[in-house]
PLY file of the C-alpha trace (Angstrom):
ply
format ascii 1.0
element vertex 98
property float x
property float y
property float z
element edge 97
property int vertex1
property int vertex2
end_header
-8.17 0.47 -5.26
-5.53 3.11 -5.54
-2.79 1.30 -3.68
-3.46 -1.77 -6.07
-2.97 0.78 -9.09
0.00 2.20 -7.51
1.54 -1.66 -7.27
0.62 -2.47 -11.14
-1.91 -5.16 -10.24
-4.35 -4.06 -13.53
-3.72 -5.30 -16.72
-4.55 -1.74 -18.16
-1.89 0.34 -16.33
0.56 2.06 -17.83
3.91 0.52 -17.10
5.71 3.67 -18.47
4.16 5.84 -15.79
5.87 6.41 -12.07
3.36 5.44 -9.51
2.33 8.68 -8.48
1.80 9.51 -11.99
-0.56 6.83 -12.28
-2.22 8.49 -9.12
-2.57 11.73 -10.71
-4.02 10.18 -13.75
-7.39 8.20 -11.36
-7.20 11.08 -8.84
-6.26 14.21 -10.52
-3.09 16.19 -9.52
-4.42 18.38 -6.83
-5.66 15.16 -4.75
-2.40 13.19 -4.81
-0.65 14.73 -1.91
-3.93 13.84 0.46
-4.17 10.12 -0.60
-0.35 9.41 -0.25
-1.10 10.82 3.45
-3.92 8.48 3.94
-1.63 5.47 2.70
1.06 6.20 5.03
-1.59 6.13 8.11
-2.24 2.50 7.16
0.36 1.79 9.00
-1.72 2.79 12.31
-4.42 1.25 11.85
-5.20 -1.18 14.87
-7.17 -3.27 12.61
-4.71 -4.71 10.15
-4.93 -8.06 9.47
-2.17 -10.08 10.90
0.47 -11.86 8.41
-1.39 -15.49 8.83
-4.65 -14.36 8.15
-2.70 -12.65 4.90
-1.67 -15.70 3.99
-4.63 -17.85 4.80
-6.95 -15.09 2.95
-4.79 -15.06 0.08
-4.24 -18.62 -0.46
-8.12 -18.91 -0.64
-8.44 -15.95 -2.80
-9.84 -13.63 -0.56
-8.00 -11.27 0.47
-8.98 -7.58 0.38
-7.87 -5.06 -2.17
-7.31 -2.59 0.18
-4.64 -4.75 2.24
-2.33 -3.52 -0.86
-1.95 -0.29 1.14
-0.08 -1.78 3.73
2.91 -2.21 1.00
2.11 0.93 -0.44
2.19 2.91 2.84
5.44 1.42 3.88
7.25 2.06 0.28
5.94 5.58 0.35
6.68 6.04 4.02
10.09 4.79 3.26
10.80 8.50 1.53
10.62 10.30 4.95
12.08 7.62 7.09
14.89 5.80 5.75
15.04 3.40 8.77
13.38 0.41 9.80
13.48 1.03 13.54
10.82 3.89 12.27
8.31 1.43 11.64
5.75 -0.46 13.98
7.03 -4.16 13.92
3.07 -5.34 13.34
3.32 -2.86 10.09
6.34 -4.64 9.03
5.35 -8.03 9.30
2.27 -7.86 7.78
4.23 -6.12 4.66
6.51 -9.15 4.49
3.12 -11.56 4.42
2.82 -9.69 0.75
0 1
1 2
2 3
3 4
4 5
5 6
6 7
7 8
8 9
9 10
10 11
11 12
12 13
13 14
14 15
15 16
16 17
17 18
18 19
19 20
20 21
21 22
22 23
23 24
24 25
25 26
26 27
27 28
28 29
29 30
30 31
31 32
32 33
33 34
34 35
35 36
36 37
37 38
38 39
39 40
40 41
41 42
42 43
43 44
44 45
45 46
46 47
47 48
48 49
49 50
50 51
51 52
52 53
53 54
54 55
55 56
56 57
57 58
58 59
59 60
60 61
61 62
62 63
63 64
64 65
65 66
66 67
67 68
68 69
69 70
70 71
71 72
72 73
73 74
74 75
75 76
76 77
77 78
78 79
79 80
80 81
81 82
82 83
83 84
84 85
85 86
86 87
87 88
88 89
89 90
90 91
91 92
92 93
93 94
94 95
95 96
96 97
């Protein structure tokens, strides 16, 4: 998934690249701009898992790749808003279950 590439979790990445970088390389350049977008709307999803089923999913090894875009929404959303008060509270938490 791309927010799993964006958080280094292949062995193949290149740790020399920036993140979005690394985007630009599996996405191409002119596509970047539309998937950081769609990570930052993570955050309103009304289906996120909550932080114990995170935790319980995870400790059994199943958690889904895709919850890595919580993490990744919040770090990129963290360019525009510079304040946690910005953020919904269920967003937050479930980051911290990472």
């Amino acid at each position: 998934s791309w927010s799993a590439l964006l958080c280094k979790k292949f062995s193949e990445v290149d740790n020399k690249q920036t993140p979005k970088q690394r985007l630009e390389q599996e996405l191409g350049k002119q596509n970047v701009t539309f998937a950081l977008e769609g990570l930052r709307a993570v955050l309103n999803r009304t289906d996120l898992p909550t932080s114990l089923e995170i935790a319980r999913f995870y400790a059994e090894n199943k958690y889904h790749e895709w919850w890595y875009a919580i993490p990744v929404g919040i770090t990129e959303n963290w360019f525009y808003q510079q304040n946690l008060n910005d953020y919904p509270e269920s967003a937050l938490k479930k980051c911290f279950g990472f």
